[in-house]
Every structure is written in C-alpha cells, then in structure tokens.
ZADREN-187571 format. One record per residue: residue number from 1; chain; x, y, z of N, C-alpha, C, CB in turn. Coordinates in pm, whole numbers. Atoms other than C-alpha are relative to their C-alpha. Glycine has a CB too. Layout:
N
<NUM; A; <X; Y; Z>; <X; Y; Z>; <X; Y; Z>; <X; Y; Z>> ...
***
This chain:
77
<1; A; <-141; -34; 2>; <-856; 1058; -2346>; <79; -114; 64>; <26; 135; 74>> <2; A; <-33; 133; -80>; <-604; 785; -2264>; <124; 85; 137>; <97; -152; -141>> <3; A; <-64; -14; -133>; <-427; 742; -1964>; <139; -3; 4>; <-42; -96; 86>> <4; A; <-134; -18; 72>; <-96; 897; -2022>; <107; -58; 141>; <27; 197; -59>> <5; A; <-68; 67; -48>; <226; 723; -1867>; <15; 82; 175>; <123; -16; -105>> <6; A; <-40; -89; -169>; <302; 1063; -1587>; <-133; -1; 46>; <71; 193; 2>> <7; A; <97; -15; -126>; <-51; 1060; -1464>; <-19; -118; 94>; <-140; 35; -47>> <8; A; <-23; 59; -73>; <0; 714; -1391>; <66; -28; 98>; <-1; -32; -30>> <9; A; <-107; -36; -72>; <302; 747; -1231>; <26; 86; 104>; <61; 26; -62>> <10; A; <66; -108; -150>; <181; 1049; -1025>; <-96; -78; 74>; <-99; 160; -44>> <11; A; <77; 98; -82>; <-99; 841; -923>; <30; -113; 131>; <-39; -68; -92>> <12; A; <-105; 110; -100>; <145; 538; -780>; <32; 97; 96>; <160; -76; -74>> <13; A; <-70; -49; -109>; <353; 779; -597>; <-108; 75; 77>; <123; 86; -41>> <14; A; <58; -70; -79>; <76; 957; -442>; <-74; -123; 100>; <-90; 107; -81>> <15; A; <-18; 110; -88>; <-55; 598; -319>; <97; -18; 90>; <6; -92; -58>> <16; A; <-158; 59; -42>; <280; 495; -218>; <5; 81; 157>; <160; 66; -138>> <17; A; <-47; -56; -108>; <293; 799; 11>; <-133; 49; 52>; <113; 103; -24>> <18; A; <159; -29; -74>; <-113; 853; 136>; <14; 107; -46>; <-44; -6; 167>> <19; A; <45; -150; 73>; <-138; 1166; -88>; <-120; -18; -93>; <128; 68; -100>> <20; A; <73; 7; 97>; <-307; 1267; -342>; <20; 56; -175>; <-90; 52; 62>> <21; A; <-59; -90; 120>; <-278; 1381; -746>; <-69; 90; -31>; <25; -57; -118>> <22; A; <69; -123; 61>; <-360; 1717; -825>; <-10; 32; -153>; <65; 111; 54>> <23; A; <40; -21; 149>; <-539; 1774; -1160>; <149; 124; -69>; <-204; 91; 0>> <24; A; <-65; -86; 69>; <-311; 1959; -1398>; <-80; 136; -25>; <38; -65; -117>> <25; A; <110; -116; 11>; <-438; 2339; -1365>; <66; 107; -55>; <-69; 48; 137>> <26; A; <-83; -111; 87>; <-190; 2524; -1579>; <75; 124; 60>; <-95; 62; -93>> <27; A; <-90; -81; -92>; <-19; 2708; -1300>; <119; -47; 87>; <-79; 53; 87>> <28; A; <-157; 68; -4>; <351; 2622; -1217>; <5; -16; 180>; <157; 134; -82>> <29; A; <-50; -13; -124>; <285; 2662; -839>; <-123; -78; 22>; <37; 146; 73>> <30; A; <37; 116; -42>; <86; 2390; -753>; <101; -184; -30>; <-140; 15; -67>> <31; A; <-96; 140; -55>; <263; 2004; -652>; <-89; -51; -112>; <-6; -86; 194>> <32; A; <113; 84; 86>; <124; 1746; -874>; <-32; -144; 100>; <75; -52; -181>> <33; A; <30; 74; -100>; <111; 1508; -554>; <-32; 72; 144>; <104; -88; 5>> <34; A; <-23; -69; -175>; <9; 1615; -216>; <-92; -58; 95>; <-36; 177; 19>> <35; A; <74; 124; -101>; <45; 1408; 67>; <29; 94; 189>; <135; -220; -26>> <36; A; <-46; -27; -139>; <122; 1449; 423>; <137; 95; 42>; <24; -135; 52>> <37; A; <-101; -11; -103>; <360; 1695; 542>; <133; 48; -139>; <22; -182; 114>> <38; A; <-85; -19; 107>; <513; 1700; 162>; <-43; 51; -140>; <56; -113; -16>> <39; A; <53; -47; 163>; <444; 1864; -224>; <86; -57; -58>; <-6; 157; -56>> <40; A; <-82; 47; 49>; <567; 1660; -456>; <-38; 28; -120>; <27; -110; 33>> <41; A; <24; 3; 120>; <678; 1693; -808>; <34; -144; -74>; <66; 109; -48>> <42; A; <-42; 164; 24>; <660; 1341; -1006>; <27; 46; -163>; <-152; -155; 37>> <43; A; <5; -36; 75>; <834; 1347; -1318>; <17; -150; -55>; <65; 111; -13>> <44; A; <3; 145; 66>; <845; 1027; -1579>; <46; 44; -87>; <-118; -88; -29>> <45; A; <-67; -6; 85>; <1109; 980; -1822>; <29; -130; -54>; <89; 66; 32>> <46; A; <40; 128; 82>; <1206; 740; -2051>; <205; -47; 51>; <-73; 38; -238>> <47; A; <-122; 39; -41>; <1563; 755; -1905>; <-11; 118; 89>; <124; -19; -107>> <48; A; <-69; -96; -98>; <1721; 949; -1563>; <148; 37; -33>; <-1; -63; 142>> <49; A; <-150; -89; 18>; <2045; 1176; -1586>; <115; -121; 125>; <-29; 237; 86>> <50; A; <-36; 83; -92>; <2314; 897; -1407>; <33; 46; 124>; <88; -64; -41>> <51; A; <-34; -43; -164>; <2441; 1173; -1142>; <-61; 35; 17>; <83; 67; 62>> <52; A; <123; -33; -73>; <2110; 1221; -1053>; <-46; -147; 84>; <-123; 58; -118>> <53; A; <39; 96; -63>; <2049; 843; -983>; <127; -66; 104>; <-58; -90; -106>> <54; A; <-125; 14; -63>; <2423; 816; -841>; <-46; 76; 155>; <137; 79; -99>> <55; A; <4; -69; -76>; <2325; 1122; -640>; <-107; -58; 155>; <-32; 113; -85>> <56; A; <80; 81; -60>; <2019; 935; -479>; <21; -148; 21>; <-100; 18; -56>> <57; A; <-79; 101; -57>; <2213; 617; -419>; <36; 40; 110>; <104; -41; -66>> <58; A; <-46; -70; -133>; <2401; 792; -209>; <-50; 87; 121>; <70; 65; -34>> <59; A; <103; -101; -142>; <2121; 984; 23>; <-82; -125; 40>; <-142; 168; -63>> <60; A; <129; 81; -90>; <1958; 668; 88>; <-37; 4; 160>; <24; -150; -15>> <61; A; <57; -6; -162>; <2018; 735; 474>; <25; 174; 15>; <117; -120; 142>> <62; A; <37; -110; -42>; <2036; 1104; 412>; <-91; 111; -94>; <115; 43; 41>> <63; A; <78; -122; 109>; <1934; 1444; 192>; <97; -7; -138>; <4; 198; 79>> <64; A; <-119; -57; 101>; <2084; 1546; -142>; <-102; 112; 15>; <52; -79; -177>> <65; A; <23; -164; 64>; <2085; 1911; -218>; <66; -16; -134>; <83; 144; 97>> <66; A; <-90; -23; 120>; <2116; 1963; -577>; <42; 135; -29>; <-63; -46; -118>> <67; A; <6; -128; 17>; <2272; 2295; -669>; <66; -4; -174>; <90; 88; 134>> <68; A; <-28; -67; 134>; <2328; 2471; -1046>; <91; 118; 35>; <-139; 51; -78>> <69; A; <-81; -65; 11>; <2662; 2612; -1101>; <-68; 170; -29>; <83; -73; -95>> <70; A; <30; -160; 39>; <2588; 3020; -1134>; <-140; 23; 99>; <-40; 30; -201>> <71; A; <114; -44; -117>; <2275; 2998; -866>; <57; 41; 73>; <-85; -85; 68>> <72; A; <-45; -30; -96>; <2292; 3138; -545>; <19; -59; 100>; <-34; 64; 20>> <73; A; <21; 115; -116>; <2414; 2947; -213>; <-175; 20; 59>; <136; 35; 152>> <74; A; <127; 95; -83>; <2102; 2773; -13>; <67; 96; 128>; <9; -233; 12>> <75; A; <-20; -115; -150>; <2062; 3063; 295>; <44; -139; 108>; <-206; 113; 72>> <76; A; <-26; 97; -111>; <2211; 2853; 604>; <-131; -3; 81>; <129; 44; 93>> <77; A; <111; 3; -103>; <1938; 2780; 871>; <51; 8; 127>; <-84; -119; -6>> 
***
C-alpha cells in the first residue's frame, strides 16, 4: 500500500512534537498523534480556509478559539 500524503504528515508532526501516530482504527475518538501532554488531530489539504490561517497568524503568542455560529458558548472556567 503506498504511503499516502496524511500519514506522512501525521508522522512529521508527531516527530516535531515527541509523540506518536496512532494507526487509523475506525473510531472517531481516538487523536491520530499522541504526544506529551496533547491529542492531536493532523489534517492535510491541498489548500487551508484563509481565516483559518489569518486566525493562526494571529495566536502566534496566544490561543485561538474557533467557534460555529448556532453552537453553544465555551462553559467559562
């Protein structure tokens, strides 16, 4: 089977951050990276949405929260 573009790409980022890539096991609640402290989902596209890469410009020294119009607020902490 060849070595499709997102497993590579999961692979890197799980380097990148001392994790690891979890096999694809057909259940939506497992990370497909998991490193230290974090579950990550790695996704690979052939293009990003721009206020998504705008959005992450702008958190470089902090968080973004993304929210979807008609969800519910994020409980305060």
């Amino acid at each position: 089977m060849p070595d499709r573009a997102w497993k590579r790409t999961e692979r890197a980022i799980a380097r990148h951050l001392g994790g690891q890539r979890r096999p694809v096991t057909g259940r939506g609640s497992q990370p497909d990276v998991a490193a230290p402290r974090l579950a990550i989902e790695g996704k690979h596209r052939k293009a990003l949405p721009t206020r998504l890469t705008r959005a992450l410009t702008q958190a470089a020294a902090g968080v973004v929260v993304l929210h979807a119009a008609g969800q519910p607020q994020p409980e305060t902490v």
